[in-house]
TILO-671815 format. One record per residue (C-alpha): residue in one letter; chain; x, y, z. Coordinates in steps of 0.001 Angstrom, whole numbers, plus 500000, padded with zeros to 6 digits. Layout:
SITE rest kette   east  north     up
SITE    A     A      X      Y      Z
...
//
This chain:
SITE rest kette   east  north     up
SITE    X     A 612941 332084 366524
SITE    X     A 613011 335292 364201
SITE    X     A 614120 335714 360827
SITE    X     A 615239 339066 361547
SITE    X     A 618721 338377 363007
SITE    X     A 621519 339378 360771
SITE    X     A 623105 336047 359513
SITE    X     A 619918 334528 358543
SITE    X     A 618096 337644 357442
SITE    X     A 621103 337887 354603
SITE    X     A 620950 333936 353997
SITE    X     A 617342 333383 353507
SITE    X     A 617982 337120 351118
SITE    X     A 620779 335727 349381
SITE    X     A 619482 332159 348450
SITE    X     A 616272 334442 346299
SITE    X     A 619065 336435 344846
SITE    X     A 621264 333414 343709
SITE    X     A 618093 332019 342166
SITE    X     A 616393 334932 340882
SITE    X     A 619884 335321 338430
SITE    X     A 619158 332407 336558
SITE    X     A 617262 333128 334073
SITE    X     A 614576 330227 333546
SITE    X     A 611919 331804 331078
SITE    X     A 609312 329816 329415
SITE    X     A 608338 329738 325762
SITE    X     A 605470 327933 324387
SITE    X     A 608011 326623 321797
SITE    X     A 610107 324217 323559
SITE    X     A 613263 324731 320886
SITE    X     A 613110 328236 322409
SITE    X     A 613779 327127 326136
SITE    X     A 617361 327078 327625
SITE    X     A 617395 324258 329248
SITE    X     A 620571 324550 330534
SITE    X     A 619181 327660 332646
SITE    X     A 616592 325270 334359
SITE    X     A 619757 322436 334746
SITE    X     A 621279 324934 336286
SITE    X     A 618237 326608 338820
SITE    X     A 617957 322933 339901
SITE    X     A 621187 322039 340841
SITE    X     A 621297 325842 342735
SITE    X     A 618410 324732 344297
SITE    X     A 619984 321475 345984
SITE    X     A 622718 323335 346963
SITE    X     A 620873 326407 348715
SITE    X     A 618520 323947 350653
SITE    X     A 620490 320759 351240
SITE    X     A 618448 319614 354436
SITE    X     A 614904 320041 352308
SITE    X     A 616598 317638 349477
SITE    X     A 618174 315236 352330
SITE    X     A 615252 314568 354193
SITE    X     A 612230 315036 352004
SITE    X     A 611197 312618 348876
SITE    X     A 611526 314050 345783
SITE    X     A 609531 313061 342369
SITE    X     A 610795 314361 339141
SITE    X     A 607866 315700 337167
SITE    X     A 607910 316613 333510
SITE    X     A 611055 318116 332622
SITE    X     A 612440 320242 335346
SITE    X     A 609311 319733 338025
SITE    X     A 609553 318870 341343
SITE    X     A 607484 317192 343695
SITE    X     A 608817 316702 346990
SITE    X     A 606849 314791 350339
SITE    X     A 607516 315257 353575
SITE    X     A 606299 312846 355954
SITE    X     A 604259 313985 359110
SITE    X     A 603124 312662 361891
SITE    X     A 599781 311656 360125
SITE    X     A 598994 311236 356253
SITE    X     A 595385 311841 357090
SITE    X     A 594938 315528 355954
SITE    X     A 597899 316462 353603
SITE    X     A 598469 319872 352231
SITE    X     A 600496 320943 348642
SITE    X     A 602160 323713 348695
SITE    X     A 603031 324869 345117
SITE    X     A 604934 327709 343269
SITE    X     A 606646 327634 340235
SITE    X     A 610225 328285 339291
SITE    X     A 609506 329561 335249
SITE    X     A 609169 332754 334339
SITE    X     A 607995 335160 331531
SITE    X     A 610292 336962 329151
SITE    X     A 611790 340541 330078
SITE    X     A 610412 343438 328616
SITE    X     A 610451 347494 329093
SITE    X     A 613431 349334 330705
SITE    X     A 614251 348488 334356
SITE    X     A 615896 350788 337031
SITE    X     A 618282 347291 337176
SITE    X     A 619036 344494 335406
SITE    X     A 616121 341840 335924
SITE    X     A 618421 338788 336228
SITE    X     A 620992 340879 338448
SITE    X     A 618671 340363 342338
SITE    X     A 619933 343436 343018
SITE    X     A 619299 345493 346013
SITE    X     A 618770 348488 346167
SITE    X     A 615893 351080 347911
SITE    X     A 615125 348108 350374
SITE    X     A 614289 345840 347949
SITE    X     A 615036 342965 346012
SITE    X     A 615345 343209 341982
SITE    X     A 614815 340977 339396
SITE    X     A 612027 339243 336991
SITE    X     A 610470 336441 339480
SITE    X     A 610763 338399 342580
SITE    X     A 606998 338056 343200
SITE    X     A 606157 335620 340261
SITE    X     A 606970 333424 341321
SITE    X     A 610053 332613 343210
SITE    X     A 609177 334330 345925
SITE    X     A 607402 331740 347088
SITE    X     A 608885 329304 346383
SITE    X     A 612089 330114 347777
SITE    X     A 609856 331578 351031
SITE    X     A 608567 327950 351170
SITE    X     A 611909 326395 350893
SITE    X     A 613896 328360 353536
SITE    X     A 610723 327954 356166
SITE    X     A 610859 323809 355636
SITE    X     A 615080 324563 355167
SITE    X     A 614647 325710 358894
SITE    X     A 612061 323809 360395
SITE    X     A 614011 320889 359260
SITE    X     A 617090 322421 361161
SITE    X     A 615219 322951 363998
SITE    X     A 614379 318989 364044
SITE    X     A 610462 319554 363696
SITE    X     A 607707 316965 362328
SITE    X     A 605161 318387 360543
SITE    X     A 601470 317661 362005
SITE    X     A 600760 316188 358909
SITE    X     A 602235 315520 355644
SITE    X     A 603027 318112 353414
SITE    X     A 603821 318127 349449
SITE    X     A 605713 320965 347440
SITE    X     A 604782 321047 344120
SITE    X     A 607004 323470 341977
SITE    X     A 605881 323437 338221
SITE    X     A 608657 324353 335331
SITE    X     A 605981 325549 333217
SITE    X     A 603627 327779 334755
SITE    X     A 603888 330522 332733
SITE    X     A 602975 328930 329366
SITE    X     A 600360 326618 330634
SITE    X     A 601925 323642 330739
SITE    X     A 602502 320245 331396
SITE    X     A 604176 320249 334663
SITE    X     A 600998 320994 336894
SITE    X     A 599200 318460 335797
SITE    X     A 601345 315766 335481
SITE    X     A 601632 316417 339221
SITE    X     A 598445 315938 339560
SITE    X     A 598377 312587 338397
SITE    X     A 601235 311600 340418
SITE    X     A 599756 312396 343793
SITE    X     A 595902 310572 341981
SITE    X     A 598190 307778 341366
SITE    X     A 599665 307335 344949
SITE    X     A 596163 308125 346660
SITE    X     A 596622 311531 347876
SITE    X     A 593865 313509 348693
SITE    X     A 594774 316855 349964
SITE    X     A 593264 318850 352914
SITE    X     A 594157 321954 351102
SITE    X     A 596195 323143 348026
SITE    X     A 598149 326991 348678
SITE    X     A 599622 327910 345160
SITE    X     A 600473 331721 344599
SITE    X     A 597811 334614 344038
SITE    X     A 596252 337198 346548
SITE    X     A 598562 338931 348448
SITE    X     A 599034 341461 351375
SITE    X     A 597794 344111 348883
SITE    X     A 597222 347668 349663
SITE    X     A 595887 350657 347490
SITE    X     A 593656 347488 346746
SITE    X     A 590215 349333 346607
SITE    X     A 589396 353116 346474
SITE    X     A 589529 354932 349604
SITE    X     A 590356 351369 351755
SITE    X     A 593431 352260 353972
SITE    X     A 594318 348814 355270
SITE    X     A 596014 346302 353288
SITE    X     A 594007 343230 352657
SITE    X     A 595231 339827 352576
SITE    X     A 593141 338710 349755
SITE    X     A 593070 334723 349099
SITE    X     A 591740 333330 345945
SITE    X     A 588755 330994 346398
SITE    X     A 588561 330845 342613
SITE    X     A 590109 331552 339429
SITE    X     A 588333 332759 336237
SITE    X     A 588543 330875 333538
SITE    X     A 590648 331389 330183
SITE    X     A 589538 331242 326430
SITE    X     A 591359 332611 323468
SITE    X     A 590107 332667 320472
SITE    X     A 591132 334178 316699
SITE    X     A 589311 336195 314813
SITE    X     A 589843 335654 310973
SITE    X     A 588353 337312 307751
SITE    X     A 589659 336035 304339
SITE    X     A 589345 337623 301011
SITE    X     A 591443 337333 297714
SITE    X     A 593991 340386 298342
SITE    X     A 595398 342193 296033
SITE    X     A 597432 345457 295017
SITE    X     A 596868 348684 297877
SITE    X     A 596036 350607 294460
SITE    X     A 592422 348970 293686
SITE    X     A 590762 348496 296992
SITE    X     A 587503 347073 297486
SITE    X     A 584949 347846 300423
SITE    X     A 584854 345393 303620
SITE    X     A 587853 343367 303237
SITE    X     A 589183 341365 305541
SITE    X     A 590792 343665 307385
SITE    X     A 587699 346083 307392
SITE    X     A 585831 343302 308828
SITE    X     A 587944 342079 311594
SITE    X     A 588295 345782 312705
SITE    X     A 584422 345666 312661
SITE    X     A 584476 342696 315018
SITE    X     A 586542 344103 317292
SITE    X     A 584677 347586 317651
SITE    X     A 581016 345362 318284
SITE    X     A 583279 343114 320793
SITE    X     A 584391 346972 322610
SITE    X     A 580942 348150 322359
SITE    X     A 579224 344681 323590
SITE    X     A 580586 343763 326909
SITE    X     A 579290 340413 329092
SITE    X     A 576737 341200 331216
SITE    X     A 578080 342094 335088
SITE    X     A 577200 340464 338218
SITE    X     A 578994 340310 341667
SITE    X     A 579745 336511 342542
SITE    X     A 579260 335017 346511
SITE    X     A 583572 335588 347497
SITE    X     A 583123 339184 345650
SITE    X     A 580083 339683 348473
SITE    X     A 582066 338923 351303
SITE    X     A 585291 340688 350646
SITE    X     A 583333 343845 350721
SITE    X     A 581566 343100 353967
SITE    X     A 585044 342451 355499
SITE    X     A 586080 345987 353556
SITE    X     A 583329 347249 354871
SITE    X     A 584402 348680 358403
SITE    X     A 587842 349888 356740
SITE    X     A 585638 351972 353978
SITE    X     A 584732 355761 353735
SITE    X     A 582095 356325 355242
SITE    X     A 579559 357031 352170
SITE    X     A 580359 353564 350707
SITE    X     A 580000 351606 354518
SITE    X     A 576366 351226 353877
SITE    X     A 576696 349723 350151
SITE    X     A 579459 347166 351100
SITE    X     A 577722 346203 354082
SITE    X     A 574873 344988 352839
SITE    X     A 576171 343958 350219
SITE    X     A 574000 340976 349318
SITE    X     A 571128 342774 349067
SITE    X     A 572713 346072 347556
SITE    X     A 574474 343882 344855
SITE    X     A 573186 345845 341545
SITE    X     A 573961 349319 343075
SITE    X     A 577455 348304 344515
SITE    X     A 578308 346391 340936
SITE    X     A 577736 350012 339040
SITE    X     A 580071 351544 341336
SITE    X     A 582837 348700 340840
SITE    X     A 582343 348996 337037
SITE    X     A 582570 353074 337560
SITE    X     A 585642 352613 339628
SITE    X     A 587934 351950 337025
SITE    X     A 589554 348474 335034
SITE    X     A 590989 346978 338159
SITE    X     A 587202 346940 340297
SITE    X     A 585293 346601 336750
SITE    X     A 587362 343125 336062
SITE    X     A 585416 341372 339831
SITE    X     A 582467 342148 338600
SITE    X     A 581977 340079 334729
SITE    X     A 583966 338219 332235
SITE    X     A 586203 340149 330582
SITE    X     A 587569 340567 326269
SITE    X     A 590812 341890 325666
SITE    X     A 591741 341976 322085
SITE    X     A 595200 341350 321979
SITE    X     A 596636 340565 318351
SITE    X     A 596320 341972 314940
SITE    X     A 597667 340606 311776
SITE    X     A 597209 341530 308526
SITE    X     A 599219 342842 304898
SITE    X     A 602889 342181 305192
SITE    X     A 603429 345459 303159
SITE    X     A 602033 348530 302967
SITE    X     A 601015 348338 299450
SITE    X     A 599173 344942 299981
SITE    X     A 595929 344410 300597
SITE    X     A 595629 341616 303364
SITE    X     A 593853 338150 302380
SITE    X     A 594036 337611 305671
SITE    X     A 593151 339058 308458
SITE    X     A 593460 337810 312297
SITE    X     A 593020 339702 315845
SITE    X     A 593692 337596 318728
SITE    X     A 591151 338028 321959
SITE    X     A 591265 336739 325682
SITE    X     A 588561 336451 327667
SITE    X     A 588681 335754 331110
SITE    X     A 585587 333529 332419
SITE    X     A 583940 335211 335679
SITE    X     A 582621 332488 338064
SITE    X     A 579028 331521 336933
SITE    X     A 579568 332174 332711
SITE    X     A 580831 328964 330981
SITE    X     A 582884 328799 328012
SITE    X     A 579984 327724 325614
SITE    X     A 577648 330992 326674
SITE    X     A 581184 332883 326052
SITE    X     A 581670 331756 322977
SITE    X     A 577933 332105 321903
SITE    X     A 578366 335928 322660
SITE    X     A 581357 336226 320842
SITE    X     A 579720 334624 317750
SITE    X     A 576447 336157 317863
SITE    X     A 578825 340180 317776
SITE    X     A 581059 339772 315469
SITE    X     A 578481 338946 313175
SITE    X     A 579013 337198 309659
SITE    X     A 582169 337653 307774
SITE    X     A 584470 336593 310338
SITE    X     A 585140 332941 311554
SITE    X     A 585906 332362 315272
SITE    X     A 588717 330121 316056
SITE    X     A 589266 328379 319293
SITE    X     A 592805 328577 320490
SITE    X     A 591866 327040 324361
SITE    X     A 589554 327135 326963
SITE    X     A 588688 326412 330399
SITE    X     A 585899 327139 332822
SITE    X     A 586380 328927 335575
SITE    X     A 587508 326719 339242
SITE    X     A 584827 325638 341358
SITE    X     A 584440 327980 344632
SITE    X     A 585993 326579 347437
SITE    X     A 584901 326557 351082
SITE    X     A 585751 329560 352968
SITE    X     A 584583 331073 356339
SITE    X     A 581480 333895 356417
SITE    X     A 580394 336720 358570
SITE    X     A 576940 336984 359107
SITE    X     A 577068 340826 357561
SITE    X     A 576711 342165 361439
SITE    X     A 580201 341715 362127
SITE    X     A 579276 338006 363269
SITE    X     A 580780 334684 362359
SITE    X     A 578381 333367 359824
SITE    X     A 579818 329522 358729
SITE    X     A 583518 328684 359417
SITE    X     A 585804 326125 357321
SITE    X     A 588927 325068 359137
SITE    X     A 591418 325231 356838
SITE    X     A 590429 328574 355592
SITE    X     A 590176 329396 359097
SITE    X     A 594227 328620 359621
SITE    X     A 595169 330661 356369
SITE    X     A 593095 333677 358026
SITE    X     A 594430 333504 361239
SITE    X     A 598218 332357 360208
SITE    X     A 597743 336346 358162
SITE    X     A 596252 338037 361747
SITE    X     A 599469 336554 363099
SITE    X     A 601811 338046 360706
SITE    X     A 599921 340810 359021
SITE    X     A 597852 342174 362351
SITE    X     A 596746 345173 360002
SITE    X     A 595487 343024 356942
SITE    X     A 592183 342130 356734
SITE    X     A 592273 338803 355362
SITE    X     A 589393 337985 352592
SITE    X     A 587960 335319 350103
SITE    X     A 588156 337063 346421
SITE    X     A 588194 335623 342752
SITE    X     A 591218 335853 341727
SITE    X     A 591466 336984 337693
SITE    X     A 594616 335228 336590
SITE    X     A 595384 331635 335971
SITE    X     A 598032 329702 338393
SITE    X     A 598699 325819 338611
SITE    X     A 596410 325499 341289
SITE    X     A 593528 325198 339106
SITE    X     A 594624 321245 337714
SITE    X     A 594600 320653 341786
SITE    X     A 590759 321172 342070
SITE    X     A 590595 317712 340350
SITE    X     A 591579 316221 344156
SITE    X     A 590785 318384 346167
SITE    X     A 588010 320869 347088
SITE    X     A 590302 323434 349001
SITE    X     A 592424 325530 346640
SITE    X     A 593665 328501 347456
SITE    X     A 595490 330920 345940
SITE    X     A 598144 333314 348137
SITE    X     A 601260 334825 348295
SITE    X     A 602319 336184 351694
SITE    X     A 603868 339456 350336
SITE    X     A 603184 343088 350614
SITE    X     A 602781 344370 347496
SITE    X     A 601690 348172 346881
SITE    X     A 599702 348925 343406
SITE    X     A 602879 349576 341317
SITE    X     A 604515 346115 342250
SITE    X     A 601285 344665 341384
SITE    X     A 601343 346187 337958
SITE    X     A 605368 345179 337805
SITE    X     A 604360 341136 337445
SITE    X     A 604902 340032 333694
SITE    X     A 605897 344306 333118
SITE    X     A 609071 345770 334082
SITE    X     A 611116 346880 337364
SITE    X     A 609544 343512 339361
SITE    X     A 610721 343929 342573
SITE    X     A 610038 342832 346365
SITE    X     A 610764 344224 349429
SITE    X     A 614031 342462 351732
SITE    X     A 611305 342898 355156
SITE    X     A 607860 342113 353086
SITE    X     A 609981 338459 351258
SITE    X     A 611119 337759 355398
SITE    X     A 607934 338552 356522
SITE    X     A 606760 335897 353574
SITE    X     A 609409 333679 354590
SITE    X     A 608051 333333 358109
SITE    X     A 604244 333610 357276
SITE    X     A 605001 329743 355792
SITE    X     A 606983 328635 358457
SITE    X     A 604580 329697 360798
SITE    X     A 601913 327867 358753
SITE    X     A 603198 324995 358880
SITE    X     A 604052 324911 362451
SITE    X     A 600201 325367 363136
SITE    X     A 599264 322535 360832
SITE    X     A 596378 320239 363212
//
């Protein structure tokens, strides 16, 4: 059965449209949250996919989370598939209107496109069928949509515990991440289908310097906001130290064949070339230089409301993302230990980065080196769909839901089954988010096809 043929190609289209018009941003604030947006995604929801709300179980989590199970024919390796249904506020000028799901250029238009509803609506319509279609899965499956992705929230968790509470263990967790990505890496042709094995970390912290203040006439030397901007130019100047982590080493053996030919060598042997092949990533530009160490990004300034005030306070915001191997404490040591005296260091959060989970291995010949199973169906389920992708373990550098599931399980991965080009990439949480009508259907029957191949 294909997705291709008109009726359904324009229902499976039109059920992401009707959903991506609702406008369901987070805030961190709940006052600032229109809930009646998220009332109404819900009951939109039901009504696009009545069979998935008929037949499955469905768990209320947190405010507007869902948790659905449907039964297989065996509980004895269940998988969660997750997305989330919030997204972030619009910003920048867009070619269309972000809550419109326009079409246009081949495309679909709107904030949530690829982050995240995508997904879940791909999810949705390939159970919506299946269900149709009268099939059992091979084992059970859970969707796990969170309200409050985008904020960090409550919803993830609390699923979490819900699934702890009834016993579930899963085989493997799928949330968003990776993608079908092309223009991923210099002078690599084919798109890879990248899946997260890991997550860095987040910690945010403030930066404050206090002094008494005082009229913009009389100024004296290294006040507070002298000092902040001090800590911030020794943060620039001081970065972490830069190392390539085990799923950075096999992506580029996989790249390898697909490379120019002067860089073949390096990425091949890239275990035992790791120092040389980490100075080109860091060379390379922001994108490569982020794989390769933990990252500060001052974000924030605050200081005088008026020009003709000297500040008694000064704050800068900074977020660091935590590369796989640094821990929060050795972060915030090196944070600390720059900025010097003068400045206090204020802990907004933090958390470590996920623990690595199991994926398959070449042997760096071109060999099969170890294989996990459920790895091994992600992979192949992407050969199916994506024959030119080269499907590969990476770290993935933003923070999804999936990292509360590591708690249950050791298998969480992180992948949405999209094509995205470099500029859609850089369109999540910017402006003109937008996803292609074939690359959503190709999405759409990437998870069907998963599940169908469930052991």
């Amino acid at each position: 059965m294909t997705l291709r043929e008109g009726a359904e190609q324009s229902r499976a289209v039109g059920k992401l449209q009707a959903l991506v018009r609702i406008p369901t941003v987070s805030h961190r604030d709940p006052d600032l949250v229109d809930t009646a947006a998220f009332d109404a995604f819900l009951v939109e929801l039901e009504t696009q996919f009545p069979l998935l709300h008929r037949h499955l179980d469905l768990t209320r989590v947190h405010t507007h989370g869902l948790l659905f199970h449907w039964r297989g024919a065996s509980d004895a390796r269940p998988v969660v598939l997750m997305a989330h249904l919030d997204v972030v506020p619009v910003e920048g000028e867009w070619q269309h209107p972000p809550f419109s799901g326009a079409i246009a250029d081949g495309s679909i238009w709107g904030r949530g496109t690829l982050d995240d509803k995508g997904c879940l609506v791909g999810i949705c319509e390939a159970v919506e069928t299946l269900l149709e279609a009268g099939h059992t899965p091979a084992q059970d499956v859970w969707l796990s949509f969170g309200c409050d992705e985008e904020v960090f929230g409550h919803a993830a968790p609390l699923a979490v515990d819900e699934l702890r509470r009834r016993g579930v263990r899963p085989w493997f967790v799928l949330d968003e991440g990776g993608a079908i990505a092309s223009e991923a890496f210099p002078g690599v042709g084919a798109p890879i289908g990248v899946i997260g094995v890991t997550e860095k970390g987040i910690t945010s912290v403030e930066l404050r310097a206090e002094g008494r203040g005082g009229h913009a006439s009389t100024p004296a030397r290294n006040g507070p906001v002298a000092r902040v901007a001090r800590a911030v130019t020794r943060l620039e100047k001081a970065p972490l130290p830069a190392s390539l982590p085990a799923p950075t080493i096999e992506l580029f053996r996989r790249l390898a064949p697909h490379a120019p030919l002067p860089l073949r060598p390096l990425m091949a042997n890239a275990e035992r070339l790791r120092p040389a092949l980490t100075r080109v990533l860091l060379a390379a530009g922001p994108e490569t230089a982020a794989m390769t160490r933990t990252t500060v990004a001052v974000t924030t300034l605050s200081g005088s409301p008026a020009l003709n005030v000297i500040a008694a306070t000064a704050k800068a915001g900074v977020n660091m993302r935590l590369m796989v191997g640094d821990t929060v404490e050795e972060v915030l040591a090196h944070v600390r230990r720059t900025v010097g005296r003068g400045v206090e260091v204020d802990v907004v959060e933090s958390s470590e980065a996920s623990p690595v989970s199991p994926y398959s291995t070449t042997d760096g010949r071109g060999g099969h080196g170890s294989v996990d199973e459920a790895f091994a169906l992600l992979e192949d389920t992407i050969t199916e769909v994506f024959p030119d992708a080269v499907p590969a373990p990476y770290v993935m550098m933003a923070a999804t839901d999936a990292r509360h599931f590591t708690a249950i399980c050791e298998r969480v991965y992180r992948f949405a089954p999209f094509r995205m080009t470099k500029q859609q990439r850089e369109s999540i949480h910017s402006y003109d988010e937008h996803i292609g009508v074939e690359a959503f259907l190709d999405g759409v029957d990437w998870y069907r096809r998963l599940l169908e191949r469930l052991p």
